[in-house]
C-alpha positions as CSV (number, residue, x, y, z in Angstrom):
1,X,50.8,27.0,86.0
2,X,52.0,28.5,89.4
3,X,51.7,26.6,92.5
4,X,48.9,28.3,93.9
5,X,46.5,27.8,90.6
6,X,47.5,24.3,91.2
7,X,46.6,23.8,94.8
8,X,43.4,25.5,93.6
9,X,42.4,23.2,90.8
10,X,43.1,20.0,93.1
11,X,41.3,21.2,95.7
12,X,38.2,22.1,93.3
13,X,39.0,18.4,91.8
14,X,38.9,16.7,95.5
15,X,35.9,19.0,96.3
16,X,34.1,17.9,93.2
17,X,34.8,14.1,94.2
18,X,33.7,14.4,97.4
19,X,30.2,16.4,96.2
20,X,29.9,13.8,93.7
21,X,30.2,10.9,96.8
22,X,27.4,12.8,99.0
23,X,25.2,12.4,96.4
24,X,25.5,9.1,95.4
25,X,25.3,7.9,99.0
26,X,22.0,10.0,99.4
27,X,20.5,8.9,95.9
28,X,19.9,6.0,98.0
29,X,17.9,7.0,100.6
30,X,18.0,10.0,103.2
31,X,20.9,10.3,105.8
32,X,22.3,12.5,108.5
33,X,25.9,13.8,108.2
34,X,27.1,10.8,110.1
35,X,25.2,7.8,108.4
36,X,26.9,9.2,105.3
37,X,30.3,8.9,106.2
38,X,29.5,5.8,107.6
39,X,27.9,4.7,104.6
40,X,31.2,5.5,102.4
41,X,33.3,4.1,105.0
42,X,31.2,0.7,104.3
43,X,31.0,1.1,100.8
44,X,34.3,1.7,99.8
45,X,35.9,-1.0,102.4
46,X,37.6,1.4,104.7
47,X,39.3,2.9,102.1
48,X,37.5,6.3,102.2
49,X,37.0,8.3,105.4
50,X,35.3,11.7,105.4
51,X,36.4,13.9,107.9
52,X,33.4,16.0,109.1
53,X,35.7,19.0,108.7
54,X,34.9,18.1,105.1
55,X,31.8,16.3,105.1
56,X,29.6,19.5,107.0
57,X,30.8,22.1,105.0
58,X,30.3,20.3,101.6
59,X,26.4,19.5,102.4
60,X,25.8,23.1,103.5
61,X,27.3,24.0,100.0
62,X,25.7,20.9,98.2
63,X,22.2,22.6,100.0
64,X,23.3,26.3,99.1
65,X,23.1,24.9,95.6
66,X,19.5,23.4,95.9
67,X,20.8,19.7,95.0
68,X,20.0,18.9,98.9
69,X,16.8,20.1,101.1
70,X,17.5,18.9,104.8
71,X,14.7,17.6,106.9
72,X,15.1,17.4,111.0
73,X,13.6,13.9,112.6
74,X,14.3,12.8,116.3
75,X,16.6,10.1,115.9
76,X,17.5,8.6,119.6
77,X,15.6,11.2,121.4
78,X,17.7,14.1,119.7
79,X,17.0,16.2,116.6
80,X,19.2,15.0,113.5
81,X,19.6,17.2,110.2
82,X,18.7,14.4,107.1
83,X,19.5,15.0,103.9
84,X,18.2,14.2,100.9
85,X,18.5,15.2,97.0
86,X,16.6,17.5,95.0
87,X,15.4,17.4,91.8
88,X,18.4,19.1,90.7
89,X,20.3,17.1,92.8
90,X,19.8,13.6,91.1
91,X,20.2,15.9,87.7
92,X,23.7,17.4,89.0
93,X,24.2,13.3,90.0
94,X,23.4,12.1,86.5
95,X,25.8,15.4,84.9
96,X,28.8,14.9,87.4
97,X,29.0,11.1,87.2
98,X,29.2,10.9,83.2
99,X,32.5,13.3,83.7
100,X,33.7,11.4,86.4
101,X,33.3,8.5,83.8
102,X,34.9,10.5,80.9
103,X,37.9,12.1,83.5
104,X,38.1,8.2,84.5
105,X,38.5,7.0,81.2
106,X,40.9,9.4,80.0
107,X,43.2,8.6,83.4
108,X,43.0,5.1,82.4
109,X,44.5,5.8,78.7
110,X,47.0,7.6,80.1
111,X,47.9,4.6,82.7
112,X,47.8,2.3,80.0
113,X,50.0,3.7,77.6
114,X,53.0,1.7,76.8
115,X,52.0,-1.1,78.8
């Protein structure tokens, strides 16, 4: 596999995780873009950060796809972008967390082995 193809499959791997994330954090209840990295901050301890050269451009996708509609509210006397999932979105939710469970378990064998 040449470098580029590699490069390409971890960054559809890391995209994938961070889709999967959004998701999750918005299966819970509606956010804006920065209640939701402030909700995986929390979540995961301070261990996960998104970067919102990451986090903006993977809703928009995430809404391209029709697993997110977006609703504006006045939050603070400003207009904030909330999103929420879709029908298809807690069905792509319920689809990509049983492979990350499978891809999980399969890492897990592998990090096992010969212990």
């Amino acid at each position: 596999m040449s470098r580029h193809a590699e490069s390409e499959q971890e960054a559809e791997l890391l995209q994938g995780t961070l889709d999967l994330l959004i998701l999750r954090i918005l299966a819970l209840e509606p956010l804006h873009g920065y209640g939701i990295a402030q909700r995986l901050k929390q979540v995961t301890q301070d261990a996960l950060q998104i970067r919102q050269g990451s986090l903006y451009p993977a809703l928009y996708r995430l809404e391209k796809r029709g697993l997110l509609k977006a609703n504006w509210k006045t939050l603070g006397g400003r207009d904030a972008k909330f999103d929420a999932l879709t029908k298809s979105g807690e069905r792509a939710l319920e689809r990509e967390t049983m492979g990350w469970e499978r891809l999980s378990r399969a890492v897990r064998l592998v990090l096992e082995t010969g212990k």
